[in-house]
N, C-alpha and C positions, 0 to 999 in steps of 0.2 A: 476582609474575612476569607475571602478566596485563596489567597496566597497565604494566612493563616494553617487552613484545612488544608492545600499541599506541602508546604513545607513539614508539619506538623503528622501528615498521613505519611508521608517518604520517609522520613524519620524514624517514625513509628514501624518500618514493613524495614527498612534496613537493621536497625537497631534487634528487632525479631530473628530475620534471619540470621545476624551473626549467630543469637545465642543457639537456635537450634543446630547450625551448623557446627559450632565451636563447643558449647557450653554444656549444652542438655547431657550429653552422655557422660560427662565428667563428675567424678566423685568432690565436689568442690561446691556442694551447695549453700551453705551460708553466702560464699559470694556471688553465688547465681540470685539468689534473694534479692539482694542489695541492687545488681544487675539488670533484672526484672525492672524493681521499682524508680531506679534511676536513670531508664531507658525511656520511662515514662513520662517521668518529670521534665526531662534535657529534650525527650521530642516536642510536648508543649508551650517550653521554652527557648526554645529556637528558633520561630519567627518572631522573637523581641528583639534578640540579639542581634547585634549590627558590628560589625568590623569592617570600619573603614578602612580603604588603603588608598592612599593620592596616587595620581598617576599623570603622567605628563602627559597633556591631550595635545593639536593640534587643530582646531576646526574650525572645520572650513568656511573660509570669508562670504560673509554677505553683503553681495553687493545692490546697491537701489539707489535712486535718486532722491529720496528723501526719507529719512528714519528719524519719527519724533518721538520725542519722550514726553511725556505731559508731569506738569509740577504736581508733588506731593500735597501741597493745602494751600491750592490756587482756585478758587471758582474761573471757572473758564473764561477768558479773554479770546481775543478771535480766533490765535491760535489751538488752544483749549477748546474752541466749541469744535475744529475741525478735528483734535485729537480725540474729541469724545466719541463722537461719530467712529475711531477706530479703536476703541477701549470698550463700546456698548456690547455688548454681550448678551443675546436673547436669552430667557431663561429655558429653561430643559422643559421640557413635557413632563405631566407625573408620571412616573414607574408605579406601577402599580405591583406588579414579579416582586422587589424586595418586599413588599408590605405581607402580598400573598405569604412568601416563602417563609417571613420571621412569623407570621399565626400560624401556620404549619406547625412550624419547630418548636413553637413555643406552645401548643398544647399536645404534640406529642411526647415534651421534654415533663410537662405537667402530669402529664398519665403516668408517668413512670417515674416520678417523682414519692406520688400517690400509690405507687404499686411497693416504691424501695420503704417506705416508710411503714406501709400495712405491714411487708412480712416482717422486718424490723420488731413491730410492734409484735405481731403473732406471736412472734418465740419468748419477747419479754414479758407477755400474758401467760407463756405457759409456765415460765417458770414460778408464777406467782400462783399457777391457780397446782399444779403436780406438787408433792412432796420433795422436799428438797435435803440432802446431809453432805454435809462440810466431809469433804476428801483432798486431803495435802495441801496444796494451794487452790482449790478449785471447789465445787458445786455440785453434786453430781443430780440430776433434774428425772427421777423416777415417774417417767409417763406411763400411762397403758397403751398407748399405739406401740404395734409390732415395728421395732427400728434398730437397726443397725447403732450403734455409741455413733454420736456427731459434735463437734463443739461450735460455743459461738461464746464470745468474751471468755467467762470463767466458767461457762457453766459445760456439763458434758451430759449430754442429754441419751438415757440410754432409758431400756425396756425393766419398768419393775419387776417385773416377775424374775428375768436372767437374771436381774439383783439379789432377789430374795432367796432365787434358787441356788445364787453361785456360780449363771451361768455362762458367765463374762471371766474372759482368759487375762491373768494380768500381763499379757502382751497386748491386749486391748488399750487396758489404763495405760497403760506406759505411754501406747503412741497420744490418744488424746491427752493424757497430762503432757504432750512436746505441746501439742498445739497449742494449751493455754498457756505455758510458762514463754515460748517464745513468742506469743500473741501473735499468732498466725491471722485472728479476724482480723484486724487490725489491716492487713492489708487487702484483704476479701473486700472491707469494706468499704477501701482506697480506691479500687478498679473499679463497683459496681459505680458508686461518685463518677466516678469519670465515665464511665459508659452511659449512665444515665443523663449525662450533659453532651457528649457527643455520643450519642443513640443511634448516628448516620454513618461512624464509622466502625465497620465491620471486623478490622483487625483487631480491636480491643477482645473481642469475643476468645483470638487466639491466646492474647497477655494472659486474659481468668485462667486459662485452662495452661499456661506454661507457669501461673503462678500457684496456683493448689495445687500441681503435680510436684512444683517444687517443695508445698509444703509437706505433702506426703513422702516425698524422700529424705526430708529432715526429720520426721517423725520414726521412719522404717529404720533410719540409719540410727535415732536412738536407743529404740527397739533390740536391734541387733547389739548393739552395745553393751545395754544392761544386760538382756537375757543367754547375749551366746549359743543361739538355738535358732540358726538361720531355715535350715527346714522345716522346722517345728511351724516358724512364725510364716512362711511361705506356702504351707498346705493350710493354716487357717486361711490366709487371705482367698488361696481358690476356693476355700469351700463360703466364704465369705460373698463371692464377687457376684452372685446371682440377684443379692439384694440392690435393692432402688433407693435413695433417698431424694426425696423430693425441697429439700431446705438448702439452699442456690445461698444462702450467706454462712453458711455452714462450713464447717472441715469436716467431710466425711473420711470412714472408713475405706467406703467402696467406691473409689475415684474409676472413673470409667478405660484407665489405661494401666488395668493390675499386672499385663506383662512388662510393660517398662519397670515397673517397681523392683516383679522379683527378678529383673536383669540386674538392676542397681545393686541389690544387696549383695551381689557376689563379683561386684567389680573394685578395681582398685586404682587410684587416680596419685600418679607420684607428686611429690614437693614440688621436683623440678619442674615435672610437665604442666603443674597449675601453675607455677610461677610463670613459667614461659606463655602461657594465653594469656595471660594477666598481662602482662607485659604488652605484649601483639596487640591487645586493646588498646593501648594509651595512643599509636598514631593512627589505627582505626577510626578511634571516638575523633580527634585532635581533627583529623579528615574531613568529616562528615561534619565537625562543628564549622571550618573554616569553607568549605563549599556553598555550606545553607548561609551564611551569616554575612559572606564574605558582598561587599559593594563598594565598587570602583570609582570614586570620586575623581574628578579635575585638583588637579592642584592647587591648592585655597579656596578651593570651590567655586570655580569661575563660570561665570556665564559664557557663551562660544562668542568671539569676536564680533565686531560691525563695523565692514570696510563700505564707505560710503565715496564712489569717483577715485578708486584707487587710495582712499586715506582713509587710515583707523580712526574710529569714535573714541576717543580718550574715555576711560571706566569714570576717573573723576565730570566729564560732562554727561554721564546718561543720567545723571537723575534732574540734571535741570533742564528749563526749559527748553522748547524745542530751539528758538534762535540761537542760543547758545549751543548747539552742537556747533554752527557755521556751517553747515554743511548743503544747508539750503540753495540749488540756483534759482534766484529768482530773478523776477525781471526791475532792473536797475534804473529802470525809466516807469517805472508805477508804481511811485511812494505819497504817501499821506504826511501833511504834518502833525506833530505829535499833540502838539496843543487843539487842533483841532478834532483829532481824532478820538482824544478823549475828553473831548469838550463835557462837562457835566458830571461825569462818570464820577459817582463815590468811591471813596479807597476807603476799606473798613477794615481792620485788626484786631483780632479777639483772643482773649486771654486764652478761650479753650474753646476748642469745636465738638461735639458731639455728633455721632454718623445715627439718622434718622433712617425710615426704610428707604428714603430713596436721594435723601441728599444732609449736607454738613451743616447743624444746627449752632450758629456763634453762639459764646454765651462771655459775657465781662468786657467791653466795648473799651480798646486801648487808643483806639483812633480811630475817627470816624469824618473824612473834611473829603471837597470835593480837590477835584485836579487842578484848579485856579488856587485852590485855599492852600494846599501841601508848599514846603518850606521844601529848598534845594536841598536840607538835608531830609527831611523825608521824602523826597522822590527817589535819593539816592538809594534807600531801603528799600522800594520797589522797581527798583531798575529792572530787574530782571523780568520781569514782569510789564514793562512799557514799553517793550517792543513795539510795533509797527509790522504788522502783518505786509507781504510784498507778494504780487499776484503769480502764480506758480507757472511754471514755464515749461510745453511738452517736451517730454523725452520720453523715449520709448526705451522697457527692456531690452538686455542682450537673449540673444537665442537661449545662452545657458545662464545666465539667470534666469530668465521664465522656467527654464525647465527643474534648477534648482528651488522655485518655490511651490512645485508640486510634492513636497518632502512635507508630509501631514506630521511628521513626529516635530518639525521645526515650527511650521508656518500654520496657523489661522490665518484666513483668506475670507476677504470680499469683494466680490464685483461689482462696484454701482454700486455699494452701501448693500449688499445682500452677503449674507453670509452663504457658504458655498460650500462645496467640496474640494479639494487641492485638484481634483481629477478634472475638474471642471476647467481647468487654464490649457487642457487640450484641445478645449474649443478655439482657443485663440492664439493667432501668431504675432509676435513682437509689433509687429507696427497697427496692431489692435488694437493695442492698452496706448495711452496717452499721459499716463504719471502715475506713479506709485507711489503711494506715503504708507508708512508702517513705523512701529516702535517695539521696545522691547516688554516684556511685561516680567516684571519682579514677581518671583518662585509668592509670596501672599496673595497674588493677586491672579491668579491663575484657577481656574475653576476645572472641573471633570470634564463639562464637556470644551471647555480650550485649554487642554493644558501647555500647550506650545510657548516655548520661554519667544517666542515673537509671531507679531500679526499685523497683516498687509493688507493695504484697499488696491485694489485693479480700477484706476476709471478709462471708460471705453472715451473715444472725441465726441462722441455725441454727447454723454456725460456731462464731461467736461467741460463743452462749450455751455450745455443746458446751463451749466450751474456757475459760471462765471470764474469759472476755478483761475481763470490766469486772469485776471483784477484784480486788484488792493481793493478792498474795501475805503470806505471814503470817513464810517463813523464807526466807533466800541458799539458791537450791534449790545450790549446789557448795560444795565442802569449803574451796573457798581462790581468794585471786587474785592475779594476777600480774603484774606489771611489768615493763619491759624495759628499762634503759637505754638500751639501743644492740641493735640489730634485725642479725643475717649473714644473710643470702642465701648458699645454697649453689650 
């Protein structure tokens, strides 16, 4: 939303000042119109818009002693319970700020929801309750309140009496019959829409008032057209301009900037010189569209490298298990045998898993036997998965890797299974930390507060030794594992 409301406000405050700069003064108002309106559109639409462009990155290797990946639709096995421990992710605190902020806006947006819709209605009450007679294309709405001619749709709302009297100049009708034939409310009532839905931002205030100035210049310039009688129609307006109209959805007569007006009527704006700002626009707009829109992707859109001991992790091995990177040193003299280690242990296969609030619910049972029962050719289908946990072996960071995983836009960080701050590995120097394991995490699985495409655990030696990190386990610490064919999302 936030990057909505600037892209969307910078747009909006560029897009303006061209036109005042370039536009306003120029006899060329039909495309000022269009100008207006299409400044408004293209600003609200412009953080939708995305233009990629691939770019060849190079980034910078990460180096670590152990980087797991944990399997797609594996219930955890030994490895898996230790990678869950670095995938668990606390949840956030409530924010309470967005709830505040959207009741704010959303019964200020309703007030004035409520306020656009009354006067709305006001005027289509008066015309039903005043006297009304058909004039050319349009309505003309015979009130007794003292008012200046005003339009809104078809109707043009002026004072009975100067009717009855006579006492309305046909340079009057002229300019309100502009307003109805080129549906001037029509856009009156475009802007007030959008003001009333962003109510917070203040430049719209200036669009109303650079777009009913524009309508009054299409109107004066018809004016001047039919009648030929620029003075004439120029000392009406001053003696005109003292009046107020209080109808904000309206086309008045008496627009609050009557010298710009009678500057307009006596200027003259060449072919060329309109074609030529016309023109100046298309790499203006062309500018502004590919600045806001413009985002620099990796080429193919790659995740940044992971050199593990000097040697790259192949793209094809990060989504499997962690053994399978090979990248693991472990200790070569503390292995388990496989049979016993998964002494008991179920191996389950299900047609389809469904994600519950807090874990993968199998559903349509395609196999279900224990680890004595499985046939060499189904163990072969869970090979990858029968790994043999081997008890992890210290090594300490380098200097500049420790100081490279202080980079919070890269790395989620834990110490001792505590989640941390990056700033926090200031506290400690390289032969402090005793093993590091981390993985990468795939752009769905990334949350607001970790969005870092990887996350590392820190264990200190006391740590470490506490929890037996460098022993093989001797048994499958859970009763059974599971497989998913096919993964619901609910």
């Amino acid at each position: 939303m936030t990057d909505f409301i600037i892209k969307s406000t910078v747009s909006l405050i560029i897009l303006l000042g061209i036109y005042y700069l370039f536009l306003e003064k120029e006899k060329m108002h039909r495309f000022n119109r269009f100008y207006l309106l299409f400044s408004l559109v293209l600003s609200f639409a412009i953080p939708f818009i995305t233009i990629e462009v691939a770019v060849e990155s190079l980034p910078k290797p990460l180096v670590s002693q152990s980087v797991p990946a944990p399997a797609p639709v594996l219930t955890p096995t030994q490895d898996q319970v230790i990678a869950s421990r670095v995938t668990t992710i606390q949840e956030a605190e409530t924010n309470y700020m967005p709830i505040v902020l959207w009741s704010l806006y959303a019964l200020a947006t309703a007030f004035l929801v409520i306020r656009f819709g009354k006067n709305i209605y006001s005027l289509i009450l008066k015309t039903k309750k005043s006297r009304t007679v058909a004039f050319n294309c349009s309505t003309l709405v015979l009130s007794k309140e003292e008012q200046l001619p005003h339009t809104f749709l078809k109707y043009i709302f002026i004072n009975e009496d100067d009717y009855n009297s006579h006492n309305i100049q046909e340079e009057l009708y002229t300019h309100e019959l502009t307003h109805v034939r080129q549906k001037h409310t029509y856009d009156v009532l475009f802007i007030e829409i959008v003001k009333t839905l962003f109510w917070f931002n203040p430049i719209l205030v200036f669009y109303k008032k650079a777009i009913q100035l524009n309508h009054e210049f299409l109107a004066d310039e018809n004016v001047v057209e039919s009648h030929k009688n620029v003075p004439f129609y120029q000392n009406l307006l001053i003696e005109k301009a003292s009046w107020n109209s209080n109808f904000y959805l309206a086309s008045n007569l008496n627009f609050s900037v009557t010298k710009k007006r009678l500057i307009m009527m006596t200027k003259n704006t060449s072919k060329s010189r309109a074609l030529l700002k016309k023109i100046a626009l298309v790499p203006i707009l062309a500018g502004l569209i590919f600045a806001s829109c413009i985002e620099k992707t990796a080429a193919k859109d790659k995740e940044p490298e992971v050199w593990i001991n000097g040697e790259r992790v192949k793209d094809s091995e990060m989504h499997l298990p962690i053994s399978n990177w090979k990248k693991n040193q472990a200790n070569e003299n503390n292995q388990t045998n496989e049979a016993a280690y998964f002494e008991g242990v179920r191996f389950i296969i299900y047609k389809t898993g469904t994600w519950t609030k807090d874990r993968l619910q199998g559903k349509d049972i395609i196999l279900d036997k224990t680890y004595e029962e499985l046939t060499p050719k189904e163990k072969d289908r869970f090979k990858p998965y029968l790994r043999i946990p081997k008890g992890h072996v210290k090594k300490s960071p380098t200097a500049a890797e420790l100081e490279d995983y202080k980079d919070a836009k890269k790395y989620a960080i834990w110490i001792d299974d505590v989640n941390v701050k990056n700033t926090e590995l200031n506290n400690y120097s390289p032969s402090d930390i005793a093993y590091v394991l981390g993985s990468s995490v795939m752009k769905n699985a990334r949350t607001q507060k970790h969005p870092q495409p990887f996350q590392f655990h820190f264990y200190t030696h006391n740590y470490f030794d506490k929890k037996q990190m460098g022993k093989a386990p001797e048994k499958y610490p859970l009763d059974k594992v599971e497989i998913f064919d096919k993964i619901i999302k609910n």
